[in-house]
ZARO-146348 format. One record per residue (C-alpha): residue number from 1; residue in one letter; x, y, z. Coordinates in Angstrom, 3 decimals, always signed. Layout:
# residues N
{k: NUM	r: a	u: X	v: Y	w: Z}
...
***
This chain:
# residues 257
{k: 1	r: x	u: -6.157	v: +9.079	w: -0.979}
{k: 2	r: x	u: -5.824	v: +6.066	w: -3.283}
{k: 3	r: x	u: -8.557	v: +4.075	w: -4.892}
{k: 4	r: x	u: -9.058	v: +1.438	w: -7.113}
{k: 5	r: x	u: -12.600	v: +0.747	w: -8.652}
{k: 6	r: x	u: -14.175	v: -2.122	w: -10.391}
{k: 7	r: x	u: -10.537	v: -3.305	w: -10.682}
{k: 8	r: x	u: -10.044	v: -6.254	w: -13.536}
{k: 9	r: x	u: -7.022	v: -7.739	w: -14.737}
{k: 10	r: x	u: -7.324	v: -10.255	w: -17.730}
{k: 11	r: x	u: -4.620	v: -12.398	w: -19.056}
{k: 12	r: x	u: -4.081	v: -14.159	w: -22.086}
{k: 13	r: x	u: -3.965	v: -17.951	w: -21.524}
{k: 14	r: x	u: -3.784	v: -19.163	w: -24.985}
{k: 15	r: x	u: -7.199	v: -19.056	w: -26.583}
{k: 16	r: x	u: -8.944	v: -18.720	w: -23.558}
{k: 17	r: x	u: -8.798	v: -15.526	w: -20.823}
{k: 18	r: x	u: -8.162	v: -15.843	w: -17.708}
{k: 19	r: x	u: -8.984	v: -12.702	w: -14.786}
{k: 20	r: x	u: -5.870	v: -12.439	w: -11.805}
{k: 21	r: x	u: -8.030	v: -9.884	w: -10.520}
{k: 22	r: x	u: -11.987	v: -9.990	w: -11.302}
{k: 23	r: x	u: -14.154	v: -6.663	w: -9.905}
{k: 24	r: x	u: -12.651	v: -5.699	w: -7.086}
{k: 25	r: x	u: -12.546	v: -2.244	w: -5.525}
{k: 26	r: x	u: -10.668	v: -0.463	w: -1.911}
{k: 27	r: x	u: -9.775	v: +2.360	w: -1.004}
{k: 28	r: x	u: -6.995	v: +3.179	w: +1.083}
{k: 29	r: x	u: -6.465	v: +6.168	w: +3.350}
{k: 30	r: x	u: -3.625	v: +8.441	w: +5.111}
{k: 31	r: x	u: -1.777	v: +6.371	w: +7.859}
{k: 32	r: x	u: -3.325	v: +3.095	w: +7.398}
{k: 33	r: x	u: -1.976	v: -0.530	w: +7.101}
{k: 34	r: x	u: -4.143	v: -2.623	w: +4.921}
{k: 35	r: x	u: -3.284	v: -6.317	w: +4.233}
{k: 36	r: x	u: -4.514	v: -8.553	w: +1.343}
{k: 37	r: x	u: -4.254	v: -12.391	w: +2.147}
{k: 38	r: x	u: -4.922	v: -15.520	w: -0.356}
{k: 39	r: x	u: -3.470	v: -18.447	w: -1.063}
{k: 40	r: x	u: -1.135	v: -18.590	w: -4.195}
{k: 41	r: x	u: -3.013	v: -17.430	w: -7.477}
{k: 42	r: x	u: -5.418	v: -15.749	w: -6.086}
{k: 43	r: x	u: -4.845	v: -12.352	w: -7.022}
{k: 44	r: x	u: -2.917	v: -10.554	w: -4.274}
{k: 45	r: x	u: -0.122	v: -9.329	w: -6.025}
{k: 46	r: x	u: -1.789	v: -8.293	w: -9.141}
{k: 47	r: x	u: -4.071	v: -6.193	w: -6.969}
{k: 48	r: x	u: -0.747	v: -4.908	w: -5.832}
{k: 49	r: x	u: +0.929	v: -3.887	w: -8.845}
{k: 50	r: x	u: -2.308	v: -2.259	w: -9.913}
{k: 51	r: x	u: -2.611	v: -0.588	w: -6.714}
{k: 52	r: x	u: +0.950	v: +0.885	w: -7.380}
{k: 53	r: x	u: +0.924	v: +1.289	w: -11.142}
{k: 54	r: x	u: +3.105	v: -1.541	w: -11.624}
{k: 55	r: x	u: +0.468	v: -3.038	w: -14.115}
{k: 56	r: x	u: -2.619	v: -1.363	w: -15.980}
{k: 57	r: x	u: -6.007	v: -2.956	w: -15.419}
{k: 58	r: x	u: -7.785	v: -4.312	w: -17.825}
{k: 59	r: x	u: -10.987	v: -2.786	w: -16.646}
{k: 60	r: x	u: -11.718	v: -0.080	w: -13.767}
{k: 61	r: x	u: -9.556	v: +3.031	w: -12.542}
{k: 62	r: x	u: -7.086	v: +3.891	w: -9.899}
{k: 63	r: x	u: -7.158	v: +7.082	w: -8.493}
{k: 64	r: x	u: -4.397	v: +9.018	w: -5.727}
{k: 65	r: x	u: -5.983	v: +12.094	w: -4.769}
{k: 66	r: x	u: -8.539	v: +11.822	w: -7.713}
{k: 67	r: x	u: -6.226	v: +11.494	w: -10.242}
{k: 68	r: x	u: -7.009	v: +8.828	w: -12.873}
{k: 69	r: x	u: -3.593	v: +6.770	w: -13.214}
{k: 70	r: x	u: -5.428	v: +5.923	w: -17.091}
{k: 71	r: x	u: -4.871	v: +10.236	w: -17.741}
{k: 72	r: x	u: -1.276	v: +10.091	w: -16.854}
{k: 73	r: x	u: +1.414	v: +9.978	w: -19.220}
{k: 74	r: x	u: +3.331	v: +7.522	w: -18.593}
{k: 75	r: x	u: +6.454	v: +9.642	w: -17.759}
{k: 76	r: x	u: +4.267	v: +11.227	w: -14.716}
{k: 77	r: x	u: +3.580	v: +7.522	w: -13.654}
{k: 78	r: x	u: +6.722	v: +6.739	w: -13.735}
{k: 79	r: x	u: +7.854	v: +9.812	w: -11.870}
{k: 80	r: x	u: +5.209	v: +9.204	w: -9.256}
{k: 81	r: x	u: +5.960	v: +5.940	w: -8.317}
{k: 82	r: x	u: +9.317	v: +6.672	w: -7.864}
{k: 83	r: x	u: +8.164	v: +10.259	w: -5.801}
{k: 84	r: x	u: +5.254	v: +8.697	w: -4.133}
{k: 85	r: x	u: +5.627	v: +4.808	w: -3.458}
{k: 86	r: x	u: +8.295	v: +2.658	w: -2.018}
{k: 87	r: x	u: +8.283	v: -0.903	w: -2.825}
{k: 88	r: x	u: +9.630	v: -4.303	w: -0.482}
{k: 89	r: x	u: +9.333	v: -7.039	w: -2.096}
{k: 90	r: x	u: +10.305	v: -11.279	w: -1.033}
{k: 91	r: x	u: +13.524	v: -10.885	w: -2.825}
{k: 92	r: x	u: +15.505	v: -7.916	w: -1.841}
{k: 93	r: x	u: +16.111	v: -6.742	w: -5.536}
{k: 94	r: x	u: +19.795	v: -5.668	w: -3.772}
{k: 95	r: x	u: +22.676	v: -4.635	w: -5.898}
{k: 96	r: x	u: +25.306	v: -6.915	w: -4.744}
{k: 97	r: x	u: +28.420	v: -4.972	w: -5.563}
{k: 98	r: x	u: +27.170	v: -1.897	w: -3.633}
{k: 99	r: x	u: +26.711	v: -2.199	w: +0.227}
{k: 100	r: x	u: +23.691	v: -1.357	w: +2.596}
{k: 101	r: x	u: +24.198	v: +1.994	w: +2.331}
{k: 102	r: x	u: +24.714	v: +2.240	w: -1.316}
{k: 103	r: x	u: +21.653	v: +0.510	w: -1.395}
{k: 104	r: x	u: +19.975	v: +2.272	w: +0.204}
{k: 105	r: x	u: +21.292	v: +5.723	w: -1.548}
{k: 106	r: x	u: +20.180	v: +4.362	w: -4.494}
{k: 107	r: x	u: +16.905	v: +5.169	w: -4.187}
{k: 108	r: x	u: +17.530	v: +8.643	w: -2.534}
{k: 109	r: x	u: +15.910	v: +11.446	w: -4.242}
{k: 110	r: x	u: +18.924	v: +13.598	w: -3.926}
{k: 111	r: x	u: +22.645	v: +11.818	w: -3.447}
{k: 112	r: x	u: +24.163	v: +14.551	w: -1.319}
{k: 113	r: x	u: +24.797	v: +14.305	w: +2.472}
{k: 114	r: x	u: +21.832	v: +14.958	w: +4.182}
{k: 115	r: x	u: +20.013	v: +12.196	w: +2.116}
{k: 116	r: x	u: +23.514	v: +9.998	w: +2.913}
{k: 117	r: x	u: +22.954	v: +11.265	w: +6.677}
{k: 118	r: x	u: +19.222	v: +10.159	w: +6.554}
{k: 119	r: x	u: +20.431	v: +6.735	w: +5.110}
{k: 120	r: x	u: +22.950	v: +6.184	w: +7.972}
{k: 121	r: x	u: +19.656	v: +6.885	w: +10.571}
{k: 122	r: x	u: +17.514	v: +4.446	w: +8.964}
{k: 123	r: x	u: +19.849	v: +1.559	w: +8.943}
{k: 124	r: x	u: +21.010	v: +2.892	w: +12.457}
{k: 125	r: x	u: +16.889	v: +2.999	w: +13.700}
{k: 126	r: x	u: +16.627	v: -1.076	w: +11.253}
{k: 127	r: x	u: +19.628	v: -2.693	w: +13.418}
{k: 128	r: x	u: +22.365	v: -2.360	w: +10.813}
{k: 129	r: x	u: +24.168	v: +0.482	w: +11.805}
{k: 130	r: x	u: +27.155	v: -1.478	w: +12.460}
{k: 131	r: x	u: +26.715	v: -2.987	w: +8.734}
{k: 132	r: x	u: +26.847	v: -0.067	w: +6.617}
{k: 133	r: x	u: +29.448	v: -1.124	w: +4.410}
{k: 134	r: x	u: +28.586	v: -4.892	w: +3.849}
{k: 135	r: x	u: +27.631	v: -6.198	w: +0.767}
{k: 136	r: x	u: +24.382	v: -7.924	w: +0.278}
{k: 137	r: x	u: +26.052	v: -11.756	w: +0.263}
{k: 138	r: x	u: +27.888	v: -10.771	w: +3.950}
{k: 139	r: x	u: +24.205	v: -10.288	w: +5.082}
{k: 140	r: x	u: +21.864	v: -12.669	w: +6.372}
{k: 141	r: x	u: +17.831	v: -12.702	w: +4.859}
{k: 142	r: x	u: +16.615	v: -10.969	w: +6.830}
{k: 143	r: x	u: +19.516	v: -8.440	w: +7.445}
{k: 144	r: x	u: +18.802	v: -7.679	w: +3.747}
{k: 145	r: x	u: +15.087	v: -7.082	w: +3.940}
{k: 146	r: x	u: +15.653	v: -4.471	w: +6.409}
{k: 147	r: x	u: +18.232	v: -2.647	w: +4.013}
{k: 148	r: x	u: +15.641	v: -2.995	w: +1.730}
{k: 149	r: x	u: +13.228	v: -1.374	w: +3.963}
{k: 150	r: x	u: +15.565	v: +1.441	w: +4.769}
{k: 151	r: x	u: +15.660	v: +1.731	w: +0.804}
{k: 152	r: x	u: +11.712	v: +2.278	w: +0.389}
{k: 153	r: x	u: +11.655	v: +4.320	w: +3.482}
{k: 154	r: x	u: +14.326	v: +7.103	w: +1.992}
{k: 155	r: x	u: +12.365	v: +9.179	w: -0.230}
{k: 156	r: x	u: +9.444	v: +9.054	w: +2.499}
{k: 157	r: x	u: +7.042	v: +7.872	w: +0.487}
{k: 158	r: x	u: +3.087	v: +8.430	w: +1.378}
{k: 159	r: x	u: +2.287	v: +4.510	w: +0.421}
{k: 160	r: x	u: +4.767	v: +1.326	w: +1.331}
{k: 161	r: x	u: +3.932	v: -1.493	w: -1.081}
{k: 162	r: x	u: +5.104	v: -4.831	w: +0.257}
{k: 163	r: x	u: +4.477	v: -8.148	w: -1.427}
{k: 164	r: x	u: +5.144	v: -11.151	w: +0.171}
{k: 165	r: x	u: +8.266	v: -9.316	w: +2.764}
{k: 166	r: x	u: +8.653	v: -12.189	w: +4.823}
{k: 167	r: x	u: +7.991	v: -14.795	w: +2.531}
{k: 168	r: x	u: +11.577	v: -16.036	w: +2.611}
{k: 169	r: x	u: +12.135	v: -15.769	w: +5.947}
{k: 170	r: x	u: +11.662	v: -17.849	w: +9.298}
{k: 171	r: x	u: +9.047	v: -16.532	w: +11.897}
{k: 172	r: x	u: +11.127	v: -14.638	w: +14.242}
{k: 173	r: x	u: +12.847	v: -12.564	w: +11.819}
{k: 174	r: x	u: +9.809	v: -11.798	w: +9.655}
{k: 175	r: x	u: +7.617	v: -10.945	w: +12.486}
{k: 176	r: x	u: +10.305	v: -8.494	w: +13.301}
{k: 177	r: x	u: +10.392	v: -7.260	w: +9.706}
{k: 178	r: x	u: +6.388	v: -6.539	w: +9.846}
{k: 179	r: x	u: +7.486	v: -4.659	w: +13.008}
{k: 180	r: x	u: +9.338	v: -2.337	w: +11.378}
{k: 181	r: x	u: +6.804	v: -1.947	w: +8.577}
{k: 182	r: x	u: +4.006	v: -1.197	w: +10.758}
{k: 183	r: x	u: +6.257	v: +1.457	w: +12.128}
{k: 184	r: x	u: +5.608	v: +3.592	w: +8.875}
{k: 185	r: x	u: +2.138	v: +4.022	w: +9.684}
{k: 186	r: x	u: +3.506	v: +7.094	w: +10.786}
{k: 187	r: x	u: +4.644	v: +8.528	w: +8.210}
{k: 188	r: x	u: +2.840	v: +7.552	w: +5.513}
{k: 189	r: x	u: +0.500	v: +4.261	w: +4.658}
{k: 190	r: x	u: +1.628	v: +0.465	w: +4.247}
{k: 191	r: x	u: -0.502	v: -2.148	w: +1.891}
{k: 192	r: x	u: +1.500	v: -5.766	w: +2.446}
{k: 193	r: x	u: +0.634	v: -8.718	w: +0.582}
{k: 194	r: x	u: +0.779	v: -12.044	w: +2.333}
{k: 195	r: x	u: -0.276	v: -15.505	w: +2.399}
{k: 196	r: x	u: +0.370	v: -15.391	w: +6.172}
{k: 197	r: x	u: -2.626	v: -14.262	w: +7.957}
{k: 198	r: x	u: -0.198	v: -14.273	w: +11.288}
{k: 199	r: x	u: +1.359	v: -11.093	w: +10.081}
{k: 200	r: x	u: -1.201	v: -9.126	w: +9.817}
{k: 201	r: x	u: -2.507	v: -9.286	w: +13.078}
{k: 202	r: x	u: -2.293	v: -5.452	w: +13.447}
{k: 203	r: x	u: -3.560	v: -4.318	w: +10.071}
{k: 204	r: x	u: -6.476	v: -1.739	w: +10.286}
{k: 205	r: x	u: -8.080	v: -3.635	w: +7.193}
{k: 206	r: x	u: -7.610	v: -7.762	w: +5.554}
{k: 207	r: x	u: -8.826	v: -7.771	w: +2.323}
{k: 208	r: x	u: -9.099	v: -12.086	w: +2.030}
{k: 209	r: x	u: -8.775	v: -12.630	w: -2.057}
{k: 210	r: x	u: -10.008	v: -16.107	w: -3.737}
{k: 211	r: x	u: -9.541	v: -16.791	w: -7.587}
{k: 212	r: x	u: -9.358	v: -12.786	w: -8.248}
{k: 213	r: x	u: -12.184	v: -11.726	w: -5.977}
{k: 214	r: x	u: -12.864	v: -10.376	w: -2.808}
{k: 215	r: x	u: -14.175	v: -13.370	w: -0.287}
{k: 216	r: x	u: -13.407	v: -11.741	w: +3.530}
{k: 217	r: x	u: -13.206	v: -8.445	w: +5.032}
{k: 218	r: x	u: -11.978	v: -7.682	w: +8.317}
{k: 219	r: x	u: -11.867	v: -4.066	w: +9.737}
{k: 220	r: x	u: -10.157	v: -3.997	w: +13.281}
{k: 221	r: x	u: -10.878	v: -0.573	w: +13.855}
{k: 222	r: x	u: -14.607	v: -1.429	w: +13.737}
{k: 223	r: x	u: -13.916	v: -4.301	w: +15.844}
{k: 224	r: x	u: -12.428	v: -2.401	w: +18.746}
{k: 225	r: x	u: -14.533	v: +0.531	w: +18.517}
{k: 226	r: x	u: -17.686	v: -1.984	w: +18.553}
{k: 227	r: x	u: -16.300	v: -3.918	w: +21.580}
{k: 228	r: x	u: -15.407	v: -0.930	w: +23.478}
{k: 229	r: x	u: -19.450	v: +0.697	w: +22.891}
{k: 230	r: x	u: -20.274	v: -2.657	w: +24.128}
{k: 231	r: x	u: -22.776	v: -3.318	w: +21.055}
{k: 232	r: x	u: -22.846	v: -6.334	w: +18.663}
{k: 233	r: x	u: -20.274	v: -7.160	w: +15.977}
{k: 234	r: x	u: -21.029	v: -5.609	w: +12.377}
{k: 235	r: x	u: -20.803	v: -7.348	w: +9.256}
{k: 236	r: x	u: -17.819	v: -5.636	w: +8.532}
{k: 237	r: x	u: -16.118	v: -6.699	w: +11.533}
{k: 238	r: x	u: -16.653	v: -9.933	w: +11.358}
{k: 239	r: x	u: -15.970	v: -10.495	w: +8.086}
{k: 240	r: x	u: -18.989	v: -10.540	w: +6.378}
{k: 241	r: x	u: -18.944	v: -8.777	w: +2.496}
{k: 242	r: x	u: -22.300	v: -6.891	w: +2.119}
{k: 243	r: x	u: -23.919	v: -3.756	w: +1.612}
{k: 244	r: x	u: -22.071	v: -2.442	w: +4.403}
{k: 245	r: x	u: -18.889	v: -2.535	w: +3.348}
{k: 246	r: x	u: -18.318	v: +0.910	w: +1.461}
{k: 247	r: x	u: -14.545	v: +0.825	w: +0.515}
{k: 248	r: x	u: -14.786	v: -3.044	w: -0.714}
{k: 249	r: x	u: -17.034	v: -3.922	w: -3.432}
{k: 250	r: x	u: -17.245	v: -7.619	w: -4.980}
{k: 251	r: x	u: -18.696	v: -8.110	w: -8.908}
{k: 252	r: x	u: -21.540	v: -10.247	w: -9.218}
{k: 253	r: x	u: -19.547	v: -12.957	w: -11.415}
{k: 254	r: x	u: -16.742	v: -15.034	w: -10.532}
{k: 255	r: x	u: -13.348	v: -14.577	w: -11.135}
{k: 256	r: x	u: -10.588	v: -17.536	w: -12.647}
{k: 257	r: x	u: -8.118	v: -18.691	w: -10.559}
***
């Protein structure tokens, strides 16, 4: 469904250059969660906005459905992110003189009931069904993630982007938010960005970035199908980057930090 390859992105630091994101490729299928951990500056988010568009790469392609994002105008980009994608992000990004469900509208494709009825569910199904018509600053943290949830989920978009969603919040409630993320597996795929490897306890794949390149793999699938055979652990499952790793790729030079 959507793949990046040979992925670069190369900033400008004065005279010098400096790569967020140095040779990395994944691909990402229907229905899956994949999660990409590092420490601060390593490149997680900037795989993340290339991954969605957000950015263009330097170097390399992304593809959705084997269309080259580089051949789109950037009208059809635009169009597909808003069509295809739904973004969370550590700040909410809320309108504060609109209220969860304005919010939430907002990003409807249509504004007409049955969108306005959908709305209502999702909030309902998130908790806040009994906070429709608060503003964002009568809302605790993490009561305004989940509006901002609701507001990615509205459109029912085939990929949920989500960089750094419980970064601002304490453990309890951001567990709870990953909860309802995972939930969208569903429906559609989920890439989250975190530097907390405790939330992505679930994900089918952890893509482990350090100073723009790929340094861990973990596929739990192949973990759980390997322990329930009864055979050995593969490279893949435990972590290992080599040739057997066919949707992760790492360049042969290093990456800045």
């Amino acid at each position: 469904m959507l793949q990046g390859e040979q992925l670069t992105l190369t900033y400008q630091d004065g005279e010098s250059t400096l790569d967020a994101v140095h040779d990395v490729s994944v691909a990402i299928e229907e229905h899956q969660f994949i999660g990409i951990l590092g420490p601060s500056g390593s490149g997680k988010s900037s795989l993340l906005y290339l991954l969605s568009g957000l950015r263009r790469p330097t170097q390399g392609e992304i593809y959705l459905d084997g269309r080259a994002y580089s051949k789109m105008p950037e009208r059809e980009r635009v169009a597909l992110r808003r069509s295809e994608f739904g973004f969370v992000f550590q700040q909410h990004f809320l309108i504060n003189y609109l209220t969860a469900l304005e919010n939430v509208m907002v990003a409807a494709p249509v504004q007409d009931r049955p969108h306005a009825e959908q709305a209502r569910a999702l909030l309902a199904d998130l908790g806040m069904g009994d906070k429709l018509h608060r503003f964002p600053y009568e809302l605790s943290g993490g009561e305004r993630q989940r509006v901002a949830i609701a507001r990615a989920m509205i459109h029912r978009p085939r990929v949920i982007f989500a960089d750094e969603p419980t970064g601002l919040l304490d453990r309890r409630t951001g567990l709870q938010v990953m909860a309802l993320l995972r939930g969208y597996r569903e429906q559609g795929s989920l890439i989250a960005v975190t530097h907390n490897p405790e939330i992505l306890g679930e994900a089918d794949l952890v893509i482990t970035l350090r100073g723009g390149q790929v340094a861990n793999v973990k596929d739990r699938l192949a973990r759980v199908a390997q322990a329930n055979a009864g055979g050995p652990m593969s490279d893949v499952a435990d972590g290992y980057i080599g040739p057997s790793v066919p949707d992760v790729l790492i360049g042969p030079h290093p990456g800045a930090a």
